[in-house]
C-alpha positions in Angstrom: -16.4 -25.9 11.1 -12.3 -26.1 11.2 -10.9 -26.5 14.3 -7.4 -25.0 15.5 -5.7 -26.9 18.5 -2.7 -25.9 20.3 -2.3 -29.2 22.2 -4.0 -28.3 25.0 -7.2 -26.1 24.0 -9.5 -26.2 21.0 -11.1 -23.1 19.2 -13.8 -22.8 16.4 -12.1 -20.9 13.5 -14.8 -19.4 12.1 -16.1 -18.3 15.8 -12.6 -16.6 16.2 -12.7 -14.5 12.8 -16.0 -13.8 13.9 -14.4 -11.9 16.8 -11.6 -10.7 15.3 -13.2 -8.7 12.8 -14.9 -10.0 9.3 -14.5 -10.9 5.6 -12.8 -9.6 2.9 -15.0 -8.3 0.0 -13.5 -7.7 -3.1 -14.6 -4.6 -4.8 -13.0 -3.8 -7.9 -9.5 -4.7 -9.9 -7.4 -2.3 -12.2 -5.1 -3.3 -14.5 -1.9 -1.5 -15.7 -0.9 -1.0 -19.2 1.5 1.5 -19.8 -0.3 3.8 -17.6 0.9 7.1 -15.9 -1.2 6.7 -13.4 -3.9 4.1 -11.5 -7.0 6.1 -9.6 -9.9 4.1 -7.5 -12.2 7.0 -7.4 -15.1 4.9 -7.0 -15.8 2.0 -4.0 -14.3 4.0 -1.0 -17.0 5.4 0.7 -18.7 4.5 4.4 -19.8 1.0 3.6 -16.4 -0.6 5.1 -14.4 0.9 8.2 -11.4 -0.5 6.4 -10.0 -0.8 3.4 -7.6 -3.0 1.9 -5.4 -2.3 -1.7 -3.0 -5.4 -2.7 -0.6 -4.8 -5.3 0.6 -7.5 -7.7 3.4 -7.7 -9.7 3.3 -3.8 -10.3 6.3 -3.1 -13.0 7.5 -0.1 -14.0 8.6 1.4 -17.4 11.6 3.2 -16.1 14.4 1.9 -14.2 15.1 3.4 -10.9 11.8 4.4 -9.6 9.5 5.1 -6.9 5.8 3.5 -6.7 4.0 6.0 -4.0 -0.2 7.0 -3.8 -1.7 9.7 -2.4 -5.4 10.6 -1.2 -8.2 12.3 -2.3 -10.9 14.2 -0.5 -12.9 15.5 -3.6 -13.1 12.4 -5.3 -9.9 13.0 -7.2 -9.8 16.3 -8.6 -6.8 16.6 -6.3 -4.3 14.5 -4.4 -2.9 16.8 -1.6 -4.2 15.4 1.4 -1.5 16.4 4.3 0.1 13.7 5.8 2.5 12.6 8.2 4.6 9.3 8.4 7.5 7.1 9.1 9.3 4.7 6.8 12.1 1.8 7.2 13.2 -0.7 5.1 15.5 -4.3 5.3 17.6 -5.4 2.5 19.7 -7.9 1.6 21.7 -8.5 -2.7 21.7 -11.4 -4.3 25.1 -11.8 -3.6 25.3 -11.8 -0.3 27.2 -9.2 0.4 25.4 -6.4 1.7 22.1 -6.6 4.5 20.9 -4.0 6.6 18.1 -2.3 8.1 17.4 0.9 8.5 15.2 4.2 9.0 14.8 6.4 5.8 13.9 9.8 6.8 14.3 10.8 2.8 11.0 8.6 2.3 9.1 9.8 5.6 6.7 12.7 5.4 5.9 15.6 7.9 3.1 17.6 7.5 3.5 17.2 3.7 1.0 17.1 0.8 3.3 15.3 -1.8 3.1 11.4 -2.4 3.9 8.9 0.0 6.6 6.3 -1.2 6.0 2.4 -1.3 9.3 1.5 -2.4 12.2 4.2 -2.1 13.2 5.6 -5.8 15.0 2.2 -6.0 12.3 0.0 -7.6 14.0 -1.9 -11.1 12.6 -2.6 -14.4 14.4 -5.1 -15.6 12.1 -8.0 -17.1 11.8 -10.2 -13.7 11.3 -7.2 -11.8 8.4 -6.0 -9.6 6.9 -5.3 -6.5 4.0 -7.0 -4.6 2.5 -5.4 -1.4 -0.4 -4.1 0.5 -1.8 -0.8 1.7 -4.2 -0.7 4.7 -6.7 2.0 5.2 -8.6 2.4 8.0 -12.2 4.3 8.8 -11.2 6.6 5.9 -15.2 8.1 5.2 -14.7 9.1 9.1 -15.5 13.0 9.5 -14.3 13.1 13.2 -10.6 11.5 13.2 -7.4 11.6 10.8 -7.1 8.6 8.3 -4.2 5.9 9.1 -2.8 3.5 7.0 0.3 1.0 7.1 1.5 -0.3 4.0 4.2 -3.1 3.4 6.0 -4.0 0.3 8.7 -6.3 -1.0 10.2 -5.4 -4.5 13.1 -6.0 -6.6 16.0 -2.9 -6.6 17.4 -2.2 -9.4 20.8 -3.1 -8.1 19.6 -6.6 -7.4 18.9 -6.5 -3.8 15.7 -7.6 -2.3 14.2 -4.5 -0.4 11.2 -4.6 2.3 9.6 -1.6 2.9 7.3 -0.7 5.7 5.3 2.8 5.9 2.6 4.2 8.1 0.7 7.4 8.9 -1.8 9.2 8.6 -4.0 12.1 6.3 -4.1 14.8 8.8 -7.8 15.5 7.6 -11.3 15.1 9.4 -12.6 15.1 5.6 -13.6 11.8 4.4 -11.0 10.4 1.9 -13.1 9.5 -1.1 -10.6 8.4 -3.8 -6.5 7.3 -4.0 -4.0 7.4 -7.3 -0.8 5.2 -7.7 1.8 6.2 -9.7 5.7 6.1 -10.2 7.6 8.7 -9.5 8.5 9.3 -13.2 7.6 7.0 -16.5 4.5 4.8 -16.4 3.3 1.6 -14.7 3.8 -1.0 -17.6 2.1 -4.0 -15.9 0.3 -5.2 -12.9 -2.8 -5.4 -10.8 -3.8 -3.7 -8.0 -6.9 -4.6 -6.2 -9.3 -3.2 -4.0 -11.0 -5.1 -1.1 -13.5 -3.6 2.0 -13.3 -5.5 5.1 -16.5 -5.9 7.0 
């Protein structure tokens, strides 16, 4: 049993996940190799009410991109699902010069079909550069409400500033979303892992 104290009162760890909500599963792991494109069309499905995609040193091919997804409701014979989000981003260059943070309606969607962007068209590919981040999915097998998500990333621009990107919406859809594809904007993903967890 681990025990959290904040001077005053003790809790039970494991009694407060317990309440909070439950484990992460892992469910399956792709790898990127030059690819155009990475697809889960497999694990998403009514066993979890949330799901949970971290990405891991994802690296592009071409300079000057944007790593986005989109969802699936016929198990991927088509990612068109209509959606509708916001997006803002922090930044900050290497040198110092240059922070801000702002909203980017360029990256927002409303009502749209196209893919949603995790990291601006900004994303570099020079050899140390990459992005890690997470996308959160919830209930999305329901057949009664839309599907939100929130997604956070952190990547390297191609100008040398550090970018953080938060997104969230939601597929306007009472379908169940079955399947979801990563890809960059243009070129292939040349490296990295994304992988796939249910919580319970």
């Amino acid at each position: 049993m681990g025990l959290i104290s904040n001077g005053t009162t003790i809790f039970d760890n494991g009694s407060m996940a317990s309440g909070f909500g439950g484990n992460m599963v892992f469910i399956s792991k792709a790898t990127a190799s030059a690819s155009a494109s990475i697809e889960f069309t497999s694990g998403i499905d009514s066993t979890y009410k949330e799901y949970v995609f971290y990405f891991v040193n994802i690296h592009p091919q071409t300079d000057d991109v944007d790593f986005q997804f989109n969802l699936s409701t016929d198990n991927g014979s088509n990612y068109n699902v209509t959606k509708t989000s916001t997006y803002f981003q922090a930044q900050h260059n290497e040198a110092d010069t240059d922070a801000a943070l702002n909203y980017n309606s360029g990256y927002d969607i409303a009502q749209g079909t196209g893919f949603q962007s995790l990291s601006g068209d900004d994303l570099g590919a020079d050899n140390d550069q990459n992005l890690g981040g997470y996308l959160h999915i919830f209930n999305p097998s329901s057949t009664t409400f839309v599907k939100h998500y929130i997604a956070t990333t952190s990547f390297s621009h191609r100008g040398d500033y550090m970018i953080n990107v938060n997104t969230a919406g939601y597929g306007n859809t009472t379908s169940a979303i079955d399947a979801i594809k990563f890809q960059m904007s243009s070129g292939n993903i040349d490296s990295g892992d994304i992988l796939l967890f249910g919580i319970n």
